[in-house]
MDAnalysis code that builds the backbone (N, CA, C; Angstrom):
import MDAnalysis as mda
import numpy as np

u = mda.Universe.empty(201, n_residues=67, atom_resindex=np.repeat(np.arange(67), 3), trajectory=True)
u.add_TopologyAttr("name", ["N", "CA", "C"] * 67)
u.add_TopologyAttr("resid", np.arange(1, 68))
u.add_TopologyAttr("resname", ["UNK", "UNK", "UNK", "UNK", "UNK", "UNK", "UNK", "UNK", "UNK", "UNK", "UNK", "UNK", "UNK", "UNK", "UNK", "UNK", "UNK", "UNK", "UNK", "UNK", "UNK", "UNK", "UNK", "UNK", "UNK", "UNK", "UNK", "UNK", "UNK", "UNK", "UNK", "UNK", "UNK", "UNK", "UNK", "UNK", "UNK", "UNK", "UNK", "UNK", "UNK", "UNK", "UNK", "UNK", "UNK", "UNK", "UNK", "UNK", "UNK", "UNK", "UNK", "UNK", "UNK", "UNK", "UNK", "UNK", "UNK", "UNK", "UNK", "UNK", "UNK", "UNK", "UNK", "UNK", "UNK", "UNK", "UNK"])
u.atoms.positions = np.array([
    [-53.179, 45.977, 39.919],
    [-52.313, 44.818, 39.852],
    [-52.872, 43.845, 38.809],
    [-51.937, 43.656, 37.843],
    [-52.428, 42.483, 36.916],
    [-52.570, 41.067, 37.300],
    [-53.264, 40.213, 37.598],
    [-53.703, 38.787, 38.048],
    [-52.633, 38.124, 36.708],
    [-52.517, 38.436, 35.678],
    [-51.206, 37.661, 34.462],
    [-50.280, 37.763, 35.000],
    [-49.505, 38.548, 35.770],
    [-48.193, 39.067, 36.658],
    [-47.534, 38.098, 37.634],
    [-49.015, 37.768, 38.369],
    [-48.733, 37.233, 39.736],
    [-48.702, 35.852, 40.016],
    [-47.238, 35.589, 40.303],
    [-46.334, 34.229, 40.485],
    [-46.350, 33.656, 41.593],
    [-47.086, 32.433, 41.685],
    [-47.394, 31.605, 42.948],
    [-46.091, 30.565, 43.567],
    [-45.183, 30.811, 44.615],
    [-44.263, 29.905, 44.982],
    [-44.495, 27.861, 45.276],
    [-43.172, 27.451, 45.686],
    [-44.257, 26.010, 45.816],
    [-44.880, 25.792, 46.929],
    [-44.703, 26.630, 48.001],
    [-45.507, 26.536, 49.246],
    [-46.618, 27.098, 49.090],
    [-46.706, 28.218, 48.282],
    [-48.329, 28.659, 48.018],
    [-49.523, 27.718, 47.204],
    [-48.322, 26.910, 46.226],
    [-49.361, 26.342, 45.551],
    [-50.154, 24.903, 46.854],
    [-50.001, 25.211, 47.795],
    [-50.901, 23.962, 49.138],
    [-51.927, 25.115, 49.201],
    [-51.606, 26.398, 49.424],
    [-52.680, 27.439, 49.940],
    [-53.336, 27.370, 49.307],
    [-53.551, 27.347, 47.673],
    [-54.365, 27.573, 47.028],
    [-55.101, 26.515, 46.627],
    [-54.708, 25.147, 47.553],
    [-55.362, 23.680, 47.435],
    [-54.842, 22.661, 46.303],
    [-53.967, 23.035, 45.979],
    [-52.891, 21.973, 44.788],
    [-52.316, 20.941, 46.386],
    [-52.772, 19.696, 46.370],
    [-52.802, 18.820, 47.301],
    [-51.274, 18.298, 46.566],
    [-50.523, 18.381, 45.769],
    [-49.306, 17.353, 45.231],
    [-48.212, 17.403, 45.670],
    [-47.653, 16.644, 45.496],
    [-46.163, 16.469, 46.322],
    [-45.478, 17.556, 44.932],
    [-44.110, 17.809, 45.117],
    [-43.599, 18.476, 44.218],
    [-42.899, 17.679, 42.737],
    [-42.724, 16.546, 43.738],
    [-42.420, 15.546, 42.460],
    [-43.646, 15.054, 41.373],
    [-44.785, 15.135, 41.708],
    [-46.007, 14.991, 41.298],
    [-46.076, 16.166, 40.094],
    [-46.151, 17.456, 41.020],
    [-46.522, 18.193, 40.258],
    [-45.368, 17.967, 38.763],
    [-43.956, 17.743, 39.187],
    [-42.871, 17.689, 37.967],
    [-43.892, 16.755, 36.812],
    [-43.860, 15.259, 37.691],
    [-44.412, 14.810, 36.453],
    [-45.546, 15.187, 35.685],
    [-46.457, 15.819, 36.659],
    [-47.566, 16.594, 35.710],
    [-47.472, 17.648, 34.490],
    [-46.368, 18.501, 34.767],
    [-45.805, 19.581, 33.951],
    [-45.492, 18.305, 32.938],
    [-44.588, 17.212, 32.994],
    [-43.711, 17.252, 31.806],
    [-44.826, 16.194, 30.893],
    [-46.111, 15.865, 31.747],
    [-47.048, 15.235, 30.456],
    [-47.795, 16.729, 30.222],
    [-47.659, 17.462, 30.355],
    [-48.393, 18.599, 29.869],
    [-49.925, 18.792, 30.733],
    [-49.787, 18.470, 31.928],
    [-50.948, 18.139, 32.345],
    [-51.130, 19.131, 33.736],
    [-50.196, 20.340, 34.102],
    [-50.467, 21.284, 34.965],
    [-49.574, 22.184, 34.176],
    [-49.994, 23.492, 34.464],
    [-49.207, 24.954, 34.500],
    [-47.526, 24.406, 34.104],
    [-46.679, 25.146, 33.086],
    [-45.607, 25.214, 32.922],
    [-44.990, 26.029, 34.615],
    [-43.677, 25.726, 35.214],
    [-43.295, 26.678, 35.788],
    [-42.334, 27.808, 35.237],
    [-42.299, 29.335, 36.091],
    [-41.445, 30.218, 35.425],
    [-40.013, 29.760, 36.309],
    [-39.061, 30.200, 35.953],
    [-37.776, 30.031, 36.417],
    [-37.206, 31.370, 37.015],
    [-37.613, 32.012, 38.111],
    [-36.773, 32.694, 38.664],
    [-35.189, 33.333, 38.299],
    [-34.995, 31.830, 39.134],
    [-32.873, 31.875, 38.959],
    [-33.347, 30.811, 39.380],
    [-31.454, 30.533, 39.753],
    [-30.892, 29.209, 39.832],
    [-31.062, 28.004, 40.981],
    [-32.392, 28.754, 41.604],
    [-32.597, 27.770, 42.200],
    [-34.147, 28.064, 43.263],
    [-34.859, 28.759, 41.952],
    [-35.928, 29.532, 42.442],
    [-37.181, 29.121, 41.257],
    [-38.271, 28.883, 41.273],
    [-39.294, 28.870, 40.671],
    [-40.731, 29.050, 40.833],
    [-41.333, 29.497, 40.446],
    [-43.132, 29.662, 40.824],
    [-43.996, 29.207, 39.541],
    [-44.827, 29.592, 39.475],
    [-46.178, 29.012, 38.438],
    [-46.905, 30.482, 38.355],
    [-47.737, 30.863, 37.154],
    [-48.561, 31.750, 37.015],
    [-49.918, 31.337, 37.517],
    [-49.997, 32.476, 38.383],
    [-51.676, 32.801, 39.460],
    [-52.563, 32.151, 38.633],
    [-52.483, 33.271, 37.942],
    [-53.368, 32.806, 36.755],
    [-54.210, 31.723, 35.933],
    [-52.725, 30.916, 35.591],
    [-53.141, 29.531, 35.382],
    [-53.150, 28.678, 35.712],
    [-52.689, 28.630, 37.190],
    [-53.058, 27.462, 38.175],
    [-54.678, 27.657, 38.691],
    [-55.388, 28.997, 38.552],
    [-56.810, 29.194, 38.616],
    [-57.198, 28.449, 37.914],
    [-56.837, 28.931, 36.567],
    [-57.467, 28.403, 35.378],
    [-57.311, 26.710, 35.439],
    [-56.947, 25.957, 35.412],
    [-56.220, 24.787, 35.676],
    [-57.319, 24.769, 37.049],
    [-57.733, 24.339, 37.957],
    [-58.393, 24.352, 39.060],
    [-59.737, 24.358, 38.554],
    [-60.026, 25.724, 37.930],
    [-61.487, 25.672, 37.433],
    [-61.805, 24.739, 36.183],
    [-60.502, 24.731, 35.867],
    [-61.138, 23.165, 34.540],
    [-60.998, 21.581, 35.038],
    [-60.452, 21.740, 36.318],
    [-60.858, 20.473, 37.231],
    [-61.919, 20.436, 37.689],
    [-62.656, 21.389, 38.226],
    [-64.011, 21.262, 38.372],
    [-65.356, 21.373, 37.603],
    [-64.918, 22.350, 36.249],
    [-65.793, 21.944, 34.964],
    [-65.722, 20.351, 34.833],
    [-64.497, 19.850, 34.301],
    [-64.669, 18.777, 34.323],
    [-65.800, 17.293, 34.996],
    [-65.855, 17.940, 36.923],
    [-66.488, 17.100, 37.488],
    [-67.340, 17.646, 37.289],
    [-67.946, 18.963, 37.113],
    [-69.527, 19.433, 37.527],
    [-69.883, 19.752, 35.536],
    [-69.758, 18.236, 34.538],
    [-70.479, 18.916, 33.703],
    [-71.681, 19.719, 32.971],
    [-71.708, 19.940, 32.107],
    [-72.642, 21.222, 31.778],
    [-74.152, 19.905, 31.582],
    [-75.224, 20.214, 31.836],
    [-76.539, 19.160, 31.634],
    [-76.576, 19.248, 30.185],
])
């Protein structure tokens, strides 16, 4: 299974510890400041696994910088 593939819904993104309301997360996407979402259909969307990891682990690089 490819980890690039795999599309996280908006209820998963709490599981995986994204604490934001959904309106939050909108405004985050549109300053460029979380994961683009993919678009399903017409009334369906998720985020890539992937880079909501990635995105997560550069929140915590961030706090834990390098000495």
């Amino acid at each position: 299974m490819q980890l690039n593939r795999l599309l996280v819904s908006k209820k998963e993104l709490k599981s995986l510890g994204i604490p934001y309301s959904l309106s939050h997360i909108a405004r985050l996407e549109k300053a460029g400041k979380f994961p683009q979402r993919v678009r399903l259909g017409a009334c369906r969307v998720a985020w890539s696994y992937e880079e909501i990891c990635e995105w997560v682990n550069q929140r915590i690089a961030q706090r834990d910088p390098a000495s």
